[in-house]
N, CA, C and O of each residue as an XYZ file, in Angstrom:
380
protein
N       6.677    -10.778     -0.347
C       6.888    -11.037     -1.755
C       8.252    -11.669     -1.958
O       9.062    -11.257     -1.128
N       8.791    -12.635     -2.904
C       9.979    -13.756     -3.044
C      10.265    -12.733     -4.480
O       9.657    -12.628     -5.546
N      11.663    -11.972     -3.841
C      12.323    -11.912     -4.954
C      12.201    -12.616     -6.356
O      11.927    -13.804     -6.527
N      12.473    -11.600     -7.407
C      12.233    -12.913     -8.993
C      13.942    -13.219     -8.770
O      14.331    -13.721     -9.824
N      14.669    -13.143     -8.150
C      16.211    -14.035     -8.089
C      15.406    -15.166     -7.447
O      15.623    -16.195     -8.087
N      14.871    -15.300     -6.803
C      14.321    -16.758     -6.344
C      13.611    -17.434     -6.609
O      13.186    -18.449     -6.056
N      13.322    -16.815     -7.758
C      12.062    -17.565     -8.339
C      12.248    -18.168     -9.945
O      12.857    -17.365    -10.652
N      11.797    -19.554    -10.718
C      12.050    -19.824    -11.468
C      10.850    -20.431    -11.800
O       9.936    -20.916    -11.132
N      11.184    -20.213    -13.695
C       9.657    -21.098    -14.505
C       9.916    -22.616    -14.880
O      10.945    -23.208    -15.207
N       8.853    -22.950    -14.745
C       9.219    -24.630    -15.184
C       7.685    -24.888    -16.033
O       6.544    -24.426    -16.067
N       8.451    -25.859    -16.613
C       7.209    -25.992    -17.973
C       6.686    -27.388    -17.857
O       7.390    -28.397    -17.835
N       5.582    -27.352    -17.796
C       4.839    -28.654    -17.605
C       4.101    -29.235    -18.814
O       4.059    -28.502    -19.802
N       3.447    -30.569    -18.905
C       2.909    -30.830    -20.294
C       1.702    -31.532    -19.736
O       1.615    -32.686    -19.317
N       0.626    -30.419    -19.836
C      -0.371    -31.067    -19.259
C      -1.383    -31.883    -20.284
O      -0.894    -32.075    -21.398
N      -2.487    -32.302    -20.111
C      -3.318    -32.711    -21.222
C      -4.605    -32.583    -20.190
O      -4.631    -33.008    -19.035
N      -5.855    -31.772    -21.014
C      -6.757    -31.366    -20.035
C      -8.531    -31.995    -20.988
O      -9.016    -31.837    -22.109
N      -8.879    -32.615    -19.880
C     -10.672    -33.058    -19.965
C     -11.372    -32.479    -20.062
O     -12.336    -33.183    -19.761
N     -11.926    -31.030    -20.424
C     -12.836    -30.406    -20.183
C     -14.399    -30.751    -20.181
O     -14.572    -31.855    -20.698
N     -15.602    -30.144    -19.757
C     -16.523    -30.689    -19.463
C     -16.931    -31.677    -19.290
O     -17.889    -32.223    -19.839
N     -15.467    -32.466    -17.578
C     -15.769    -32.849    -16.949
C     -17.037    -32.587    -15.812
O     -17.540    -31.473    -15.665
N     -17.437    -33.715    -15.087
C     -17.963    -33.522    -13.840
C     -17.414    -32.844    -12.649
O     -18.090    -32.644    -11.640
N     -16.259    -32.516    -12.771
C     -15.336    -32.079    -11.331
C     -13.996    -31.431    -12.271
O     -13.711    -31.499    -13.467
N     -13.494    -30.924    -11.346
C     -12.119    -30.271    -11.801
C     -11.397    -30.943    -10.522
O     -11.521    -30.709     -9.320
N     -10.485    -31.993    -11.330
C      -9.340    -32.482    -10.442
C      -8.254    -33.447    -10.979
O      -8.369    -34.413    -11.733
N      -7.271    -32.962    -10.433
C      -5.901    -33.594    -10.977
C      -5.788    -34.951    -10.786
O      -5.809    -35.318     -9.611
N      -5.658    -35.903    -11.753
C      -5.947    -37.378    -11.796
C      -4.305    -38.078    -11.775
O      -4.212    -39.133    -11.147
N      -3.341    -37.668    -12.268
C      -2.257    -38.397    -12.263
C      -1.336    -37.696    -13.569
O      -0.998    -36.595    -14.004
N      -1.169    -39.415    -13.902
C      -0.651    -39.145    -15.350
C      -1.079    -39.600    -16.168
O      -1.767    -40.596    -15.944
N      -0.860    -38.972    -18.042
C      -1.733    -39.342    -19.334
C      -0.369    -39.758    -20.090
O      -0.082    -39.006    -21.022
N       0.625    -40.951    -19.825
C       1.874    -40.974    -20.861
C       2.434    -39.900    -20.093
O       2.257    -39.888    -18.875
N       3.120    -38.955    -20.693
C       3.983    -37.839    -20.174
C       3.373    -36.795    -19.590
O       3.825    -35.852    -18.940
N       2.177    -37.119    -19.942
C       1.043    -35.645    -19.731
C       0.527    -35.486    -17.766
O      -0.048    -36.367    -17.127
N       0.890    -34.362    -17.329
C      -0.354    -34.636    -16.207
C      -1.404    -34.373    -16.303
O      -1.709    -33.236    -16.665
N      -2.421    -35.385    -15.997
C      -4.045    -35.289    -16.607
C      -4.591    -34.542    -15.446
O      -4.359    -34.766    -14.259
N      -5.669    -33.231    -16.174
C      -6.210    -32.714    -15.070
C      -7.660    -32.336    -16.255
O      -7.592    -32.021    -17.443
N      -8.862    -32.515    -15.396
C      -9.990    -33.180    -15.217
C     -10.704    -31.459    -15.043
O     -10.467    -30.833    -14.010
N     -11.529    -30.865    -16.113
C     -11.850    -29.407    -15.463
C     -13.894    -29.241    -16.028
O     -14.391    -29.197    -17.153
N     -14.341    -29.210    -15.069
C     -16.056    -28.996    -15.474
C     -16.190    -28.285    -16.448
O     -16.997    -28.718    -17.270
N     -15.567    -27.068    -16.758
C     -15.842    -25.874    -17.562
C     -15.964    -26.128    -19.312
O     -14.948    -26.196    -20.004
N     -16.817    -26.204    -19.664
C     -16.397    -26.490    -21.253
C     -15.265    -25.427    -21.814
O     -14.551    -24.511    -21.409
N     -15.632    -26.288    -23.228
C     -13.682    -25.582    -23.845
C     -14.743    -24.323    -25.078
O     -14.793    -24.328    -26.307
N     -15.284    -23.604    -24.288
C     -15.850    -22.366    -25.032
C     -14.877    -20.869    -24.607
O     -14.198    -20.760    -23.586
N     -15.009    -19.993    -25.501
C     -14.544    -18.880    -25.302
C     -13.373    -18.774    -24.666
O     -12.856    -17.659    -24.594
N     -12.537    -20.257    -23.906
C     -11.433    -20.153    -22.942
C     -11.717    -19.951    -21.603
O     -11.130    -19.312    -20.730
N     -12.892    -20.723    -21.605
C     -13.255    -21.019    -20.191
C     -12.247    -21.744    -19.018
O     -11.777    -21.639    -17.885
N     -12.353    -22.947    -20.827
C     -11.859    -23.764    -19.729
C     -10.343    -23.443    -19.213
O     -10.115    -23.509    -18.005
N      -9.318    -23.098    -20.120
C      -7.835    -22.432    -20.611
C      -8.068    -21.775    -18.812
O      -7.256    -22.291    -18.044
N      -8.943    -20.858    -18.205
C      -9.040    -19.784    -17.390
C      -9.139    -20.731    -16.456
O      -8.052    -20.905    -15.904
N     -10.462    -21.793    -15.828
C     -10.241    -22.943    -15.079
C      -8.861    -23.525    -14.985
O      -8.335    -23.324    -13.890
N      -8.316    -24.031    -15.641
C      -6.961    -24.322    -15.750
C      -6.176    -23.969    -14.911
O      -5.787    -24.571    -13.909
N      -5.831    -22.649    -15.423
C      -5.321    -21.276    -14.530
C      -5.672    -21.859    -13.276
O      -5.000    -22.768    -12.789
N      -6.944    -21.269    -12.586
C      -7.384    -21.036    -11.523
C      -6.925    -22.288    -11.252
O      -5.836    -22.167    -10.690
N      -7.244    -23.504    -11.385
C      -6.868    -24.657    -10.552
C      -5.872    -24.654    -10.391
O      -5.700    -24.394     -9.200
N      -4.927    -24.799    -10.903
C      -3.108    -24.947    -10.781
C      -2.731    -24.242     -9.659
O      -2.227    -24.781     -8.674
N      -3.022    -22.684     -9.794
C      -2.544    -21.243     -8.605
C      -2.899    -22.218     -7.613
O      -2.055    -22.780     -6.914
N      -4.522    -22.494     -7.518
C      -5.011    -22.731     -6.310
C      -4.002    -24.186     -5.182
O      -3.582    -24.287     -4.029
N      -4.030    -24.837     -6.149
C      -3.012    -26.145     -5.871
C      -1.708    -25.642     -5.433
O      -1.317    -25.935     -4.304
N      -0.973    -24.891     -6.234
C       0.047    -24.370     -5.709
C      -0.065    -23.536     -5.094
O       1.012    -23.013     -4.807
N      -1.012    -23.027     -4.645
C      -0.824    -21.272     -3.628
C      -0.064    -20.616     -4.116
O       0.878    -20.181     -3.454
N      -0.213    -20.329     -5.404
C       0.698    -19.207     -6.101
C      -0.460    -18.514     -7.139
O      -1.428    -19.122     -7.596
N      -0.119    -17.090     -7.395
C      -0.591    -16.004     -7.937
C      -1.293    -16.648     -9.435
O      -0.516    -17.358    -10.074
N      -2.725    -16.449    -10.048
C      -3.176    -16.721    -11.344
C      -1.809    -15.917    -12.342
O      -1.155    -16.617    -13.116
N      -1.594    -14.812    -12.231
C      -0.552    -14.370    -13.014
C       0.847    -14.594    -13.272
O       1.640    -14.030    -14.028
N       1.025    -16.084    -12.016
C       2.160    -16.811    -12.074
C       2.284    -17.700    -13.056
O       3.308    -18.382    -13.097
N       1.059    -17.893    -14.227
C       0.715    -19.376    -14.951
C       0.685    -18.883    -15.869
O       0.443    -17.677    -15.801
N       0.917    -19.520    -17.327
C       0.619    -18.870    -18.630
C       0.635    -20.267    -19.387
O       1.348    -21.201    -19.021
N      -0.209    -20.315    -20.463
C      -0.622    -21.654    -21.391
C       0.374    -20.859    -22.720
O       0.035    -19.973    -23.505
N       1.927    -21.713    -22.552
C       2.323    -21.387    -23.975
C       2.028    -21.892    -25.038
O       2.479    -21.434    -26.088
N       1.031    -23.172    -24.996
C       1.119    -23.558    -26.649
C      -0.562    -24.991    -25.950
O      -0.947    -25.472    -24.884
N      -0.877    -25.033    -27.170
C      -1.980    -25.476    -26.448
C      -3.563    -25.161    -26.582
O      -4.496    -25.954    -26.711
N      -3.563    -23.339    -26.487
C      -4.608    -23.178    -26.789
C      -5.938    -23.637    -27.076
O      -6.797    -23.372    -26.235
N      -6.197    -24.136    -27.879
C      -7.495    -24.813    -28.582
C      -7.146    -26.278    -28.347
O      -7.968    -26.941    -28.980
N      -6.175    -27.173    -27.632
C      -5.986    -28.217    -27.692
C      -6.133    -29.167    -26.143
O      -6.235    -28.718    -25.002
N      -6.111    -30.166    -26.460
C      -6.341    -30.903    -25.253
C      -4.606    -31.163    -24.801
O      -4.236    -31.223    -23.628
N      -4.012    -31.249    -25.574
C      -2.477    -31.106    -24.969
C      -2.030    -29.739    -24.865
O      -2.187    -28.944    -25.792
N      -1.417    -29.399    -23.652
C      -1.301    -28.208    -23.481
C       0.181    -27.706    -22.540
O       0.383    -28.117    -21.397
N       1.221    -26.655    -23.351
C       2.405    -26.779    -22.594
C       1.900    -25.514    -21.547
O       1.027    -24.714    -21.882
N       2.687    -25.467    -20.059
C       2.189    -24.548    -19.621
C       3.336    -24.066    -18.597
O       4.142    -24.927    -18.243
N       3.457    -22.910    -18.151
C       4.785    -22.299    -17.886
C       3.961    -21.487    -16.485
O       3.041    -20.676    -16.378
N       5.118    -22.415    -15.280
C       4.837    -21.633    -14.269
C       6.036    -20.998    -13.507
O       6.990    -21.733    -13.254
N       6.070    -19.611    -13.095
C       6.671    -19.177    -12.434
C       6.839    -19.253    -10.786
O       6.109    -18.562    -10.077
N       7.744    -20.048    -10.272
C       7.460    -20.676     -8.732
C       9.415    -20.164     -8.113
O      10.472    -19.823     -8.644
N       8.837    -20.437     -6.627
C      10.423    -20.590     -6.360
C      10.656    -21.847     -5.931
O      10.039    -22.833     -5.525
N      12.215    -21.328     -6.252
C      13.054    -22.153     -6.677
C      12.645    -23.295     -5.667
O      12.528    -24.329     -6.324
N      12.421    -23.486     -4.541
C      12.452    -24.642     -3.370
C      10.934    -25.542     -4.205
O      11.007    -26.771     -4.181
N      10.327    -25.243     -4.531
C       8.898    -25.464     -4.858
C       9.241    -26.689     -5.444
O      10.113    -26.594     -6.307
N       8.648    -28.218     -5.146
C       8.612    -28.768     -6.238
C       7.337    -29.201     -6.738
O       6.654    -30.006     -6.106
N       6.863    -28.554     -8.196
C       5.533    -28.280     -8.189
C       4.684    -29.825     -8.438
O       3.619    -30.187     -7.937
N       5.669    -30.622     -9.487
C       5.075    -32.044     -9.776
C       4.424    -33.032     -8.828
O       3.445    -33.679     -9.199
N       4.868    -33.147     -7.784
C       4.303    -33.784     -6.161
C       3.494    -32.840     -5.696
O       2.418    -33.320     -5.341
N       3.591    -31.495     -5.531
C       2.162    -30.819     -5.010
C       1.200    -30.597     -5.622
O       0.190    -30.354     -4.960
N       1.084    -30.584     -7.294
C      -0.110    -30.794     -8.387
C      -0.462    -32.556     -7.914
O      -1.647    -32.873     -8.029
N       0.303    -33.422     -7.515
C      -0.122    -34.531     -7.848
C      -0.918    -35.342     -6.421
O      -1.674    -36.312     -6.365
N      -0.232    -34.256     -5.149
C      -1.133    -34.802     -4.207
C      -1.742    -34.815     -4.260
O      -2.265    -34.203     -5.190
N      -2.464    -35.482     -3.398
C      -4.360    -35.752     -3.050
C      -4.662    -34.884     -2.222
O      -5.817    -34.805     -1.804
């Protein structure tokens, strides 16, 4: 487990597709990183997809991620807790 002294949040501005064909991170939307998720935008399906994709990309914990603002929207700010060495923008954006 990485100490929380080593660990820091960084806030991203994503903008998300839902009931897409695939769930996958496409690039960029303007400032936004566009990410692409099958799940429709019911009950917070998709909000939960989200989640799950990001952790998975980063190999970091679902309870490391939180959607601060966004909710019901296709623009969405989102706050991840990573360490500090991590740089998350190039590993969301690899292929």
């Amino acid at each position: 487990m990485i100490s929380s002294r080593l660990m820091k949040n960084e806030i991203l501005d994503i903008y998300v597709r839902p009931g897409s064909s695939v769930d996958s991170i496409d690039g960029w939307h303007g400032k936004y990183i566009k990410i692409r998720l099958a799940k429709a935008p019911q009950k917070g399906k998709a909000n939960k997809a989200l989640i799950k994709l990001i952790a998975s990309k980063l190999n970091l914990p679902p309870q490391n991620i939180t959607i601060l603002s966004g909710h019901r929207s296709n623009y969405k700010q989102v706050s991840i807790k990573k360490p500090l060495q991590k740089d998350i923008i190039s590993e969301l954006l690899q292929k």
